[in-house]
Every structure is written in C-alpha cells, then in structure tokens.
VMD Tcl script that builds the backbone (N, CA, C; Angstrom):
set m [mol new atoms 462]
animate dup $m
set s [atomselect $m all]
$s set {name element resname resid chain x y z} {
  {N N UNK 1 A -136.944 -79.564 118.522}
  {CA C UNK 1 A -135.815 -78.662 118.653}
  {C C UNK 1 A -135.874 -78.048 120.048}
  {N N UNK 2 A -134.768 -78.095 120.870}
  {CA C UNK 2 A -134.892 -77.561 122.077}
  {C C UNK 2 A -134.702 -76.237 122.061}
  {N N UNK 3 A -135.087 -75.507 123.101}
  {CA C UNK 3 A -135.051 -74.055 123.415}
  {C C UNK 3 A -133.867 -73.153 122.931}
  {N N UNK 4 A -132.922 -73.529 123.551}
  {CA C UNK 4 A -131.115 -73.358 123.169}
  {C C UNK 4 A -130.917 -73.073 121.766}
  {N N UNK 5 A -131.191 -74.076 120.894}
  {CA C UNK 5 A -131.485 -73.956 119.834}
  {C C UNK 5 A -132.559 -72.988 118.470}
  {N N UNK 6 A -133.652 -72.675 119.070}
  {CA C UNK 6 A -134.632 -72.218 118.828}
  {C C UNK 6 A -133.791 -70.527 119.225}
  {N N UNK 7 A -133.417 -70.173 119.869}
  {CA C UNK 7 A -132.747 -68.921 120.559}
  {C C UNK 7 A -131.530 -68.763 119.340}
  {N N UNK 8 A -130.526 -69.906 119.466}
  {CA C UNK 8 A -129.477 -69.990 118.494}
  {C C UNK 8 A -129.967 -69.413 116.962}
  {N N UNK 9 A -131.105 -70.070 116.836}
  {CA C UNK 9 A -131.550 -69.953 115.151}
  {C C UNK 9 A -132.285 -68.334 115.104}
  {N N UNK 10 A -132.573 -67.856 115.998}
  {CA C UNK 10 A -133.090 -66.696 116.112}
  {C C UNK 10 A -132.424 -65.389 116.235}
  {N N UNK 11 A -131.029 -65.857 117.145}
  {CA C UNK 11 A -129.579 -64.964 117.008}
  {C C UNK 11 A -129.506 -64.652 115.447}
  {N N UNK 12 A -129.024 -65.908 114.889}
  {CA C UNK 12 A -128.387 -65.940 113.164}
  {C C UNK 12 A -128.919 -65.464 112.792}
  {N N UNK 13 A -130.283 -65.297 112.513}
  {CA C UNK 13 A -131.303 -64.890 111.677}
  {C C UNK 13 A -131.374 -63.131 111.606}
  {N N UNK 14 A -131.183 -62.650 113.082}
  {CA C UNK 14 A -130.972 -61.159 113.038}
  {C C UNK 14 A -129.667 -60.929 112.723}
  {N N UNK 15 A -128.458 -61.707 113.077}
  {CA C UNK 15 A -127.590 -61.644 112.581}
  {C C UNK 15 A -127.562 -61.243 110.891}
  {N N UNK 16 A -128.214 -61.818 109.870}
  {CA C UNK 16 A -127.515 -62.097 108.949}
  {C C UNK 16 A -128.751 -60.977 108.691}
  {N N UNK 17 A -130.067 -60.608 108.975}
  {CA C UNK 17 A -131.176 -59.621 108.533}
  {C C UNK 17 A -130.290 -57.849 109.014}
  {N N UNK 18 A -129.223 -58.231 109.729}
  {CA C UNK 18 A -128.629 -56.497 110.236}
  {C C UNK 18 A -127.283 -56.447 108.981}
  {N N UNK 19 A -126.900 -57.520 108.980}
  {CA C UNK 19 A -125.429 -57.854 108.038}
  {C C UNK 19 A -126.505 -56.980 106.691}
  {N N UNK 20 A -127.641 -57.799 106.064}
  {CA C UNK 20 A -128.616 -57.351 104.644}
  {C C UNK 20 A -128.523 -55.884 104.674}
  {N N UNK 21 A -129.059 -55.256 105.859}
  {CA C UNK 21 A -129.521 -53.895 106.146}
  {C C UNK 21 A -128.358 -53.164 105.968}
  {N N UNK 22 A -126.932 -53.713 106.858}
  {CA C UNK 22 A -125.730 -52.581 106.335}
  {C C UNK 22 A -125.039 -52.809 105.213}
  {N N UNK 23 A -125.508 -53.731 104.486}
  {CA C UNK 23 A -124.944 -54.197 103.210}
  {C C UNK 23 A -125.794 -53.031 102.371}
  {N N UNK 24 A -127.333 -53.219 102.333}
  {CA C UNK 24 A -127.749 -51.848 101.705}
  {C C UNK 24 A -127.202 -50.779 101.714}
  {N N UNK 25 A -127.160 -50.118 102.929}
  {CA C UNK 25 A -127.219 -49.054 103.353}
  {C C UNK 25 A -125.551 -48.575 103.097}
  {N N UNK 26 A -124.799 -49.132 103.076}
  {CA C UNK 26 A -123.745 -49.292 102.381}
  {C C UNK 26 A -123.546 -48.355 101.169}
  {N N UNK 27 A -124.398 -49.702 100.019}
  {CA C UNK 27 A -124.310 -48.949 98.661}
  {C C UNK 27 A -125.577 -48.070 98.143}
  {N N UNK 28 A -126.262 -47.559 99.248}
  {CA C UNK 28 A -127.095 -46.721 98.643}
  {C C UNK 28 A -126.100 -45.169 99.244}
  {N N UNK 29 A -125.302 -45.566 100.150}
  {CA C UNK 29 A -124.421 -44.259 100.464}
  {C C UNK 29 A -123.462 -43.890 99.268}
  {N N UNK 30 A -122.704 -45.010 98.580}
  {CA C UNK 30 A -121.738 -45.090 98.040}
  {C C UNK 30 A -122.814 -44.642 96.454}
  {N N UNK 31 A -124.114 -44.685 96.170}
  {CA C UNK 31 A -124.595 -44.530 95.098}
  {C C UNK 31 A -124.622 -43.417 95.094}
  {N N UNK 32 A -125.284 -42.632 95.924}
  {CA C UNK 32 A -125.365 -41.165 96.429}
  {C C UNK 32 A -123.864 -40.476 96.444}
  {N N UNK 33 A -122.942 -40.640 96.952}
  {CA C UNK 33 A -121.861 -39.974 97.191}
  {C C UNK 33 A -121.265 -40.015 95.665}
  {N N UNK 34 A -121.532 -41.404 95.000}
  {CA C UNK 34 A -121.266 -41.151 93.318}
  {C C UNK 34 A -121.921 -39.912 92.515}
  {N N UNK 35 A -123.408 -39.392 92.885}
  {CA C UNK 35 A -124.233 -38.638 92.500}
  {C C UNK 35 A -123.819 -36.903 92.736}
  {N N UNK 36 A -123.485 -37.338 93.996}
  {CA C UNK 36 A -122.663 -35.753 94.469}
  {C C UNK 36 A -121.804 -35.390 94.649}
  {N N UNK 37 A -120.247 -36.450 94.044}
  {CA C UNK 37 A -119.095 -36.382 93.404}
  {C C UNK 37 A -119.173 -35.097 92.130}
  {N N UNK 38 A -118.683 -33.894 92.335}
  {CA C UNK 38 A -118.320 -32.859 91.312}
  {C C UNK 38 A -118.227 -31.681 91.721}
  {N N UNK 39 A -118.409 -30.213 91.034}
  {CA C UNK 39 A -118.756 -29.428 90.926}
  {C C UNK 39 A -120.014 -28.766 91.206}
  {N N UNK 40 A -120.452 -28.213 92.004}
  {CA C UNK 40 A -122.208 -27.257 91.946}
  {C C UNK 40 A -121.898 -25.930 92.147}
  {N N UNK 41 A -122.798 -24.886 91.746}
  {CA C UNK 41 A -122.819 -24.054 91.845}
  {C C UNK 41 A -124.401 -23.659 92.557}
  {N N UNK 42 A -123.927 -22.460 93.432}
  {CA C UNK 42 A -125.296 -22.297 94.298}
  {C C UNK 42 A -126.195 -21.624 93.521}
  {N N UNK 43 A -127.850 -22.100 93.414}
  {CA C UNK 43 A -128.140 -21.041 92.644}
  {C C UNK 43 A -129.389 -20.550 93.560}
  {N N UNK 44 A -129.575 -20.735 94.547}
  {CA C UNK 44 A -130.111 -20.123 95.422}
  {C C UNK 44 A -130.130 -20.269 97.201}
  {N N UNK 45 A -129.679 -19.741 97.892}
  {CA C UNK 45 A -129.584 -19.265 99.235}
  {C C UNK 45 A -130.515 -18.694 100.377}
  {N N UNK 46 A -130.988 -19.136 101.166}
  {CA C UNK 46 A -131.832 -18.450 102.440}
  {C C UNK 46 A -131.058 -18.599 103.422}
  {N N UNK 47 A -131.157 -17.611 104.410}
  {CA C UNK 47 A -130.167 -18.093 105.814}
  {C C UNK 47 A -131.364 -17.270 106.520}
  {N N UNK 48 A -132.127 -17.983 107.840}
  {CA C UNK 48 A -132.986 -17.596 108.854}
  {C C UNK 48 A -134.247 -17.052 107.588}
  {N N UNK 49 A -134.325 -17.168 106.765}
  {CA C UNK 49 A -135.734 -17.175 105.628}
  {C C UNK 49 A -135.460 -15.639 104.945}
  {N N UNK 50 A -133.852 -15.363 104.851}
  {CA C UNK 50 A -133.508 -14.463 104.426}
  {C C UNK 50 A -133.086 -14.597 102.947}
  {N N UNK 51 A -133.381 -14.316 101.755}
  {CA C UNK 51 A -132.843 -14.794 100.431}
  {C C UNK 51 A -131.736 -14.201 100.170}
  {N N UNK 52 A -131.010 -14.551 99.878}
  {CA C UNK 52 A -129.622 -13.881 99.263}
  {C C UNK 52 A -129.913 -13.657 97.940}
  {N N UNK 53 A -129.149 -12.347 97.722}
  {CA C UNK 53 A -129.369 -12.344 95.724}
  {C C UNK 53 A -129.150 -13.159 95.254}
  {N N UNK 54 A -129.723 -13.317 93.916}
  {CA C UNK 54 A -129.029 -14.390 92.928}
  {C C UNK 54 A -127.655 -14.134 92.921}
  {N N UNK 55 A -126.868 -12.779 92.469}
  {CA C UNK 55 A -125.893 -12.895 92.333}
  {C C UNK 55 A -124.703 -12.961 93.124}
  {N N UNK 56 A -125.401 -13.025 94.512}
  {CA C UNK 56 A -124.518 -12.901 95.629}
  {C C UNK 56 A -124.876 -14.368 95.518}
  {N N UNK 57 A -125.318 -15.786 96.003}
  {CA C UNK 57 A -125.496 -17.205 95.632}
  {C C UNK 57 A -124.135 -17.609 94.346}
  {N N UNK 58 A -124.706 -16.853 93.465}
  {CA C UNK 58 A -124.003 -17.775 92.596}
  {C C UNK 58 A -122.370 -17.558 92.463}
  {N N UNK 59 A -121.749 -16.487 93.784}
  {CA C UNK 59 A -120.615 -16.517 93.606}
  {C C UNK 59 A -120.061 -17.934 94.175}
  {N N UNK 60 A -120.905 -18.563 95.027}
  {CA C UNK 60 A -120.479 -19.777 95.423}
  {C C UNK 60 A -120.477 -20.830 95.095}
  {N N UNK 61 A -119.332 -21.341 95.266}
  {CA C UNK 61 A -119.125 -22.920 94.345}
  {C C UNK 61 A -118.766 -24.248 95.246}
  {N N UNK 62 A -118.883 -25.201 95.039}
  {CA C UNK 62 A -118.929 -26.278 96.401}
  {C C UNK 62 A -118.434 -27.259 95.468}
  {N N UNK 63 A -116.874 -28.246 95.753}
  {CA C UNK 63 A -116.509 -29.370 94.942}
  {C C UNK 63 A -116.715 -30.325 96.149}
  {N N UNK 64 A -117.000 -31.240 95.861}
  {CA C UNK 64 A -117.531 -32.434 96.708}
  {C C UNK 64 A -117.090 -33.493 96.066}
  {N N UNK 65 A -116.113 -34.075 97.082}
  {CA C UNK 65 A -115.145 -35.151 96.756}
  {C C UNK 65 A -116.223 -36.621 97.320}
  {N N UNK 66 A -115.759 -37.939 95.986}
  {CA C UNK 66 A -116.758 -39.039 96.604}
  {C C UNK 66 A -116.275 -39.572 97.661}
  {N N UNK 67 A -115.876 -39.427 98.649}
  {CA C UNK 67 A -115.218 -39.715 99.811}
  {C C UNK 67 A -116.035 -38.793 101.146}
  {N N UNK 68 A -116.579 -37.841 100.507}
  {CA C UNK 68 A -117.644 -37.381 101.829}
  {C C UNK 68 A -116.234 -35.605 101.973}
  {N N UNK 69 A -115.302 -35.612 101.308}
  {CA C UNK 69 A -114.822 -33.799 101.579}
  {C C UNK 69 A -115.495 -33.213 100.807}
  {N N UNK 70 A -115.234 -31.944 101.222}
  {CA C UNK 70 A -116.340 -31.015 100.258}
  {C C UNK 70 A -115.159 -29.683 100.626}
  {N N UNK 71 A -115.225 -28.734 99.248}
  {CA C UNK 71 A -114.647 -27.332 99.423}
  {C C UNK 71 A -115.358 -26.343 99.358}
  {N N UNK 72 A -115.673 -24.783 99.766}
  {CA C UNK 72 A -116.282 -24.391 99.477}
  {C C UNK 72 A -115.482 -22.941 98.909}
  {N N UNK 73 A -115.930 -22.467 97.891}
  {CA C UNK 73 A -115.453 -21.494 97.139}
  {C C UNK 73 A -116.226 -20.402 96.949}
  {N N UNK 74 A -115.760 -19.196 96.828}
  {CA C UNK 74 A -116.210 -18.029 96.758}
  {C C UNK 74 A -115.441 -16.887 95.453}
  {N N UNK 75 A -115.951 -16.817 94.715}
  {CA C UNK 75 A -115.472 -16.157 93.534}
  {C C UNK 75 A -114.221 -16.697 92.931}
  {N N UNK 76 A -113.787 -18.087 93.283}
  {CA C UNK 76 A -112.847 -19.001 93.060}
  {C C UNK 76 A -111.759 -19.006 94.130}
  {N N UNK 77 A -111.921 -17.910 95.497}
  {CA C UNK 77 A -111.369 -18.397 96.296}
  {C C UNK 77 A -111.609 -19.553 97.682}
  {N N UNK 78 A -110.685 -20.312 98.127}
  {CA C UNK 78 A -111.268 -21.058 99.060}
  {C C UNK 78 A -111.895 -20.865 100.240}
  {N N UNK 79 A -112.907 -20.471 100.681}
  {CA C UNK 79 A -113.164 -20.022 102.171}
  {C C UNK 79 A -113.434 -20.750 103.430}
  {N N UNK 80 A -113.720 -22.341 102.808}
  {CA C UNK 80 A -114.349 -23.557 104.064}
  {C C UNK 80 A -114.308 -24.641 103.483}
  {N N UNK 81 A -113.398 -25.648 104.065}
  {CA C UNK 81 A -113.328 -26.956 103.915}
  {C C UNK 81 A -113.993 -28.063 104.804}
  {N N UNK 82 A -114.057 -29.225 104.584}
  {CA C UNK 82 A -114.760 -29.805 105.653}
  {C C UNK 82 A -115.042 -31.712 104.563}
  {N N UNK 83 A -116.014 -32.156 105.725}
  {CA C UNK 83 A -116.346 -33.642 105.107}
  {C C UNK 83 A -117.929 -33.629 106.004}
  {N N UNK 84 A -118.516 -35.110 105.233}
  {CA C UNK 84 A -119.633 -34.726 105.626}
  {C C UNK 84 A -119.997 -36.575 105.190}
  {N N UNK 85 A -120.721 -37.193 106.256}
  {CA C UNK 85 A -121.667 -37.948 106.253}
  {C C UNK 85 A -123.116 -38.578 106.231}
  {N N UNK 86 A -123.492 -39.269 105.087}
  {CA C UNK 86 A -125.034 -39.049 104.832}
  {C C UNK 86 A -125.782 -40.460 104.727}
  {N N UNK 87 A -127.131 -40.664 105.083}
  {CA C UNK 87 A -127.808 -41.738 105.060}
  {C C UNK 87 A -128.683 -40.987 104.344}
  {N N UNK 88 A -129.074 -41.938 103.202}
  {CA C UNK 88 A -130.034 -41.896 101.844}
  {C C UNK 88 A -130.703 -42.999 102.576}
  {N N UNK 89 A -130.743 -43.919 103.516}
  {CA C UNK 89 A -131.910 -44.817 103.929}
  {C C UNK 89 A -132.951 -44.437 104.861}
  {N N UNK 90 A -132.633 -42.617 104.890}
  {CA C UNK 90 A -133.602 -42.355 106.365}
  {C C UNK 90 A -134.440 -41.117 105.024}
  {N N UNK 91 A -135.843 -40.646 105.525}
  {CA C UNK 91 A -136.215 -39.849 104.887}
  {C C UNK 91 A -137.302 -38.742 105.609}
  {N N UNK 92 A -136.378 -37.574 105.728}
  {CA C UNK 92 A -135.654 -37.172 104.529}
  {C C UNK 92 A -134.038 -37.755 104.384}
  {N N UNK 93 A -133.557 -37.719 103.557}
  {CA C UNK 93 A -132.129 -38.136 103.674}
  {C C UNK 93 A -131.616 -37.323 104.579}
  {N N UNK 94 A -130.262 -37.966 105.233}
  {CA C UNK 94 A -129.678 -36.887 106.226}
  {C C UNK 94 A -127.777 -36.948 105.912}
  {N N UNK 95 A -127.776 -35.892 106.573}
  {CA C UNK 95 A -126.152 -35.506 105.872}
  {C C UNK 95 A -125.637 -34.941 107.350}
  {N N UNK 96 A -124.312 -35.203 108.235}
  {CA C UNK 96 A -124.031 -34.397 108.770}
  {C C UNK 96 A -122.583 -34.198 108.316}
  {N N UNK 97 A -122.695 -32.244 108.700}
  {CA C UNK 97 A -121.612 -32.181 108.162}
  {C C UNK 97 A -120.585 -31.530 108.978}
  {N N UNK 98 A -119.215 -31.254 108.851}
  {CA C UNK 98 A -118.238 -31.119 109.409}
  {C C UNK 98 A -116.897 -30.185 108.716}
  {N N UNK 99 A -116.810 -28.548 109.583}
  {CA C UNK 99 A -116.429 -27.847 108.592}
  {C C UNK 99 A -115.237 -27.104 109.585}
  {N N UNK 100 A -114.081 -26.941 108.254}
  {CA C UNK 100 A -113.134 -26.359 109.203}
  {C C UNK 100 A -112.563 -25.333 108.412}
  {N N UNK 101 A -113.252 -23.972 108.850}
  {CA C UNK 101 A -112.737 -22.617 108.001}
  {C C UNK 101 A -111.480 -22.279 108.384}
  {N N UNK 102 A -110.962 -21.012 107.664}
  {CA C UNK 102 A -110.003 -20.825 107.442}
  {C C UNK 102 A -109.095 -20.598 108.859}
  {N N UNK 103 A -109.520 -20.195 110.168}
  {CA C UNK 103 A -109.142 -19.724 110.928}
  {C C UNK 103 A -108.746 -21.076 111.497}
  {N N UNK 104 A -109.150 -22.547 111.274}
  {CA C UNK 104 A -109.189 -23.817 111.721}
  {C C UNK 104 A -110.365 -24.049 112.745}
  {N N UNK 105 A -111.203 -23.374 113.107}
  {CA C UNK 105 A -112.196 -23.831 113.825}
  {C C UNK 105 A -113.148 -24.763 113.383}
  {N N UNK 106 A -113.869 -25.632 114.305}
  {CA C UNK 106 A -114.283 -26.700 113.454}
  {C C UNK 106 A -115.890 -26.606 114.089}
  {N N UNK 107 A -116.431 -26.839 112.909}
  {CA C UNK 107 A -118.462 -26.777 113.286}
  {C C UNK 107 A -118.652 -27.745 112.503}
  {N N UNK 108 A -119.872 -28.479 113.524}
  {CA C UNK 108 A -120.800 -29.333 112.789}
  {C C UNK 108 A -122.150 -29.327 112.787}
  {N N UNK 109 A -122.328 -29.465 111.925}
  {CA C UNK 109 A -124.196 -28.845 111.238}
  {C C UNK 109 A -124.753 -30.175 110.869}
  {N N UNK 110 A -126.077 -30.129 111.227}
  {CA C UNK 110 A -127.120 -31.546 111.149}
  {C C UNK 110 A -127.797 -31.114 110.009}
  {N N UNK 111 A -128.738 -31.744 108.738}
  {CA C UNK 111 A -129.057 -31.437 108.183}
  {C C UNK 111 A -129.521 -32.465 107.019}
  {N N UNK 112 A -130.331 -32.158 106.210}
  {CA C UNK 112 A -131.336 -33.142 105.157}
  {C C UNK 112 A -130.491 -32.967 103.570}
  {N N UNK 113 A -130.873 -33.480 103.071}
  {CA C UNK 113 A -130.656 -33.544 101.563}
  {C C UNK 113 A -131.613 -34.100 100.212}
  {N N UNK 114 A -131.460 -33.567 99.257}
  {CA C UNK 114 A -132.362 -34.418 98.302}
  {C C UNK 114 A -131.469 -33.923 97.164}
  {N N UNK 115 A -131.348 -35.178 96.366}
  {CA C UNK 115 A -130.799 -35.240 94.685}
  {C C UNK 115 A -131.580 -34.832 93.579}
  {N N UNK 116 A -131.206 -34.320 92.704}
  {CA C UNK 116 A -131.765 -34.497 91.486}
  {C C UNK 116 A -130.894 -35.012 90.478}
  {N N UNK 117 A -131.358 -35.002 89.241}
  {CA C UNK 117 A -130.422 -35.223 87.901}
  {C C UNK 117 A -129.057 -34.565 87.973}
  {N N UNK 118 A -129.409 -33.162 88.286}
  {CA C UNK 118 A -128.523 -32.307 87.826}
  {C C UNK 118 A -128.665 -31.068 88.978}
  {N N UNK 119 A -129.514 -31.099 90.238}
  {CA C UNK 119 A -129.548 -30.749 90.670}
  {C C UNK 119 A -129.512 -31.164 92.620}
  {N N UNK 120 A -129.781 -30.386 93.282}
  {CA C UNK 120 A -129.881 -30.544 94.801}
  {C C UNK 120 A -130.085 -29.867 95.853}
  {N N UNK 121 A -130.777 -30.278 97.100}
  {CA C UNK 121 A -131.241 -29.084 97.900}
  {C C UNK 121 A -130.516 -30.011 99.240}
  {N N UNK 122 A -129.893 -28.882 100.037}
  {CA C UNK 122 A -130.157 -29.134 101.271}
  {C C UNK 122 A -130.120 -27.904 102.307}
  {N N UNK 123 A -130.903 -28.370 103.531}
  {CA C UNK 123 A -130.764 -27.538 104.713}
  {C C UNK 123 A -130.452 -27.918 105.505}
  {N N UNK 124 A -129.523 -27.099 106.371}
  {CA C UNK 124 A -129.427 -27.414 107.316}
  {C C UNK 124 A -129.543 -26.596 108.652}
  {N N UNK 125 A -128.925 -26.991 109.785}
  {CA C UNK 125 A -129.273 -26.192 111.098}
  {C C UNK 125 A -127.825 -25.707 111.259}
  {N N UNK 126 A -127.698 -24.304 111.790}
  {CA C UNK 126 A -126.372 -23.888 112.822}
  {C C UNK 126 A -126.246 -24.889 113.993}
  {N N UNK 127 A -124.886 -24.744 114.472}
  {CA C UNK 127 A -124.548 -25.594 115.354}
  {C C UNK 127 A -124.793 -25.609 116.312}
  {N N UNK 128 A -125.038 -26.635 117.192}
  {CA C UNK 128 A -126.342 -27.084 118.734}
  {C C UNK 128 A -127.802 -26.941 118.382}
  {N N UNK 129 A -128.323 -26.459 116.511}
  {CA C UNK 129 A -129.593 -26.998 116.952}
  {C C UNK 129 A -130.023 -28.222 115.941}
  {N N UNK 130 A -131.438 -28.448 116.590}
  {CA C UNK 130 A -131.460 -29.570 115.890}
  {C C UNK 130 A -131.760 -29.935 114.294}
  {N N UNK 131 A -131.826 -30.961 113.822}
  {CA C UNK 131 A -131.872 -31.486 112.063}
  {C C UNK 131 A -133.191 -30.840 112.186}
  {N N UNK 132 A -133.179 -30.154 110.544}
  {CA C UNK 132 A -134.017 -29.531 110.142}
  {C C UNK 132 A -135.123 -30.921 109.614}
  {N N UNK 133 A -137.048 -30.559 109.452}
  {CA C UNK 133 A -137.309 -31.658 109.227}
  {C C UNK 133 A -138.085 -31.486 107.680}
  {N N UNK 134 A -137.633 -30.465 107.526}
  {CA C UNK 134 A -138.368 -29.679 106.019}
  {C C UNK 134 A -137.441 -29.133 105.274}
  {N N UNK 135 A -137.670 -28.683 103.879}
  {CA C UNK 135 A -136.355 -27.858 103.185}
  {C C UNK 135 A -137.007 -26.572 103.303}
  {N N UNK 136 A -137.271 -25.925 104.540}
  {CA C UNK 136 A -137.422 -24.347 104.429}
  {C C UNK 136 A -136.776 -23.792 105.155}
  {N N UNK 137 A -136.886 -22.458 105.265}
  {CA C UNK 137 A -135.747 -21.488 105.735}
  {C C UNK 137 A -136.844 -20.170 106.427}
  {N N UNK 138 A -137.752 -20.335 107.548}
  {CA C UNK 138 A -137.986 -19.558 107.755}
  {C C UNK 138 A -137.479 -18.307 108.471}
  {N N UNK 139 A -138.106 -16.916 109.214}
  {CA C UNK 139 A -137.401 -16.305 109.976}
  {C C UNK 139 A -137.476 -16.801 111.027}
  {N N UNK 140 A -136.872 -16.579 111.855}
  {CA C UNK 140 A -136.521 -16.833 113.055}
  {C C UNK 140 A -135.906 -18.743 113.539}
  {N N UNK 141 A -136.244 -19.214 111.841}
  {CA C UNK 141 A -135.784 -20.809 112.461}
  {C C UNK 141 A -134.664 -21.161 112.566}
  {N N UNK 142 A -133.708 -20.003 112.419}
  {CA C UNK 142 A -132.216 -20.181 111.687}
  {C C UNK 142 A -131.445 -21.280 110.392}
  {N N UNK 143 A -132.296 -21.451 110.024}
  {CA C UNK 143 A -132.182 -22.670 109.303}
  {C C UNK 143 A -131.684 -21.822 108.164}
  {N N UNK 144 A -130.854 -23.096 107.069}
  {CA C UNK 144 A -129.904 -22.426 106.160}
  {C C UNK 144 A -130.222 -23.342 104.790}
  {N N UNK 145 A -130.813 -22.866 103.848}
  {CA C UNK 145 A -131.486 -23.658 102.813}
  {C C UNK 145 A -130.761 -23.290 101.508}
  {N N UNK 146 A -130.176 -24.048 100.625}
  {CA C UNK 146 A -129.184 -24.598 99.904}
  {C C UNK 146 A -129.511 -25.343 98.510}
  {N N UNK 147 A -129.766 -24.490 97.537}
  {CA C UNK 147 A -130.106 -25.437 95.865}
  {C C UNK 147 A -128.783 -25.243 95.462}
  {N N UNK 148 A -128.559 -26.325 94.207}
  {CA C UNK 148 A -127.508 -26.413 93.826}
  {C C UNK 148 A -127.817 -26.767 92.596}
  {N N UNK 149 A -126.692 -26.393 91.726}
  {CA C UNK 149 A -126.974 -26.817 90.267}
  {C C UNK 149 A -125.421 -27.412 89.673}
  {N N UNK 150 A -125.323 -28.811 88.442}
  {CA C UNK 150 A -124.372 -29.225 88.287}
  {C C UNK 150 A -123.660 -28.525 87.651}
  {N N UNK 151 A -122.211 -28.350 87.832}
  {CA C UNK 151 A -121.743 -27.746 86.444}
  {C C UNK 151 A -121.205 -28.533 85.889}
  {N N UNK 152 A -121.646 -28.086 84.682}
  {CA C UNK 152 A -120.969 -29.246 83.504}
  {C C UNK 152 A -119.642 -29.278 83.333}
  {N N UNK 153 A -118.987 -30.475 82.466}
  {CA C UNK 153 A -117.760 -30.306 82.368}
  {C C UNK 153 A -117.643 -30.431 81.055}
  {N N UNK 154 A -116.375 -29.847 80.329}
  {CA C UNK 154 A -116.658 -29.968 79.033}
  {C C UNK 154 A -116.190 -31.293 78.488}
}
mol reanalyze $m
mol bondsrecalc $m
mol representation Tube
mol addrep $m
C-alpha cells in the first residue's frame, strides 16, 4: 500500500472515530436535557458561601424546557429567562448558561452540574469569571451554588 493511501485510510478512520464521539455526545446531551425537562424547586442556595434561608430558597422555582430554555420564578412571578448549554461528556458536567432578565440585559455564567433521580446541583460563576471546578460556594469565591428538588406532578 503506498503512502497516499496509508494517509487516506488514516483521514477516514478519524473521520468516522470524531463522527462516533459526536454521535455520543449528542445523545448523552439529549438524555440529560430529557432528565432536566420540568419543574424544580430550590431547596437550597449559597451566593459567595453565603446561605440563604430555607425559606427565602424555596420561594424559587426554575421550569426548564428540553430544548436548553429555562424560567426562573419567584413566588410564582417571572423574574429571569434565559437558555443554557451542557456537556454531560466532560466531568464535572458543564452547563453554560445564558440569561436575559427583565430589564433585557443579557449575562452569561460558566458553570458545572450533576443529576440525580429527583434531584440536582449546580454552580456556577458570575460573569467574566471562570467555571467553577467544585460544587462549593465559598466566601470570597463568588461562586453561586444551587440544589434542586423535582416537583412532582400529579
């Protein structure tokens, strides 16, 4: 087999090994975005390693459309809309997200994620710094740490 060839067969081969990889990566997004398709309610909050009450948390509610929008609600009113993109193939998982409050200004926040059954955490960073690489919320890291719980439907 000449050289030309040997090169040719070596193209295809990454060819069709990157085609495998976004074929995964694909439906492990689309599995995930099935997972965090609904309703949550916050049931706990840190901002800069500050805790928010429970009952100040749980006025907030977050519907997350499987398409990557998300709403965010506050005693059932709307306060921040936005969409958000995530790779479940990197770990920690990563999510960035993209938010446009009421005034229309638009921020985007870098940030991790993890699933549960029925539950979920993520943190993330204020805008210009970088992806958080832990789910904590200390002082001074500004970091913004995020559990969530499903709500059921009847």
């Amino acid at each position: 087999m000449g050289r030309k060839m040997c090169i040719m067969l070596m193209l295809c081969c990454c060819v069709v090994m990157t085609s495998r990889a976004d074929d995964a990566r694909k439906e492990a997004i689309q599995k995930d975005r099935k997972r965090i398709e609904g309703t949550w309610k916050i049931v706990a909050l840190e901002i800069n390693g500050n805790r928010a009450t429970d009952e100040d948390a749980r006025k907030l509610t977050v519907i997350n459309g499987s398409d990557g929008t998300w709403t965010l609600y506050s005693e059932g009113s709307e306060i921040s809309t936005g969409t958000s993109t995530i790779d479940p193939t990197r770990k920690p998982c990563t999510i960035n997200l993209v938010e446009t409050n009421n005034e229309g200004k638009v921020n985007q926040y870098l940030g991790i994620y993890e699933l549960g059954d029925q539950t979920r955490k993520l943190c993330f960073a204020p805008q210009g710094k970088e992806r958080p690489v832990d789910f904590s919320s200390q002082p001074g890291s500004e970091m913004i740490l995020v559990t969530f719980e499903r709500v059921k439907t009847r």
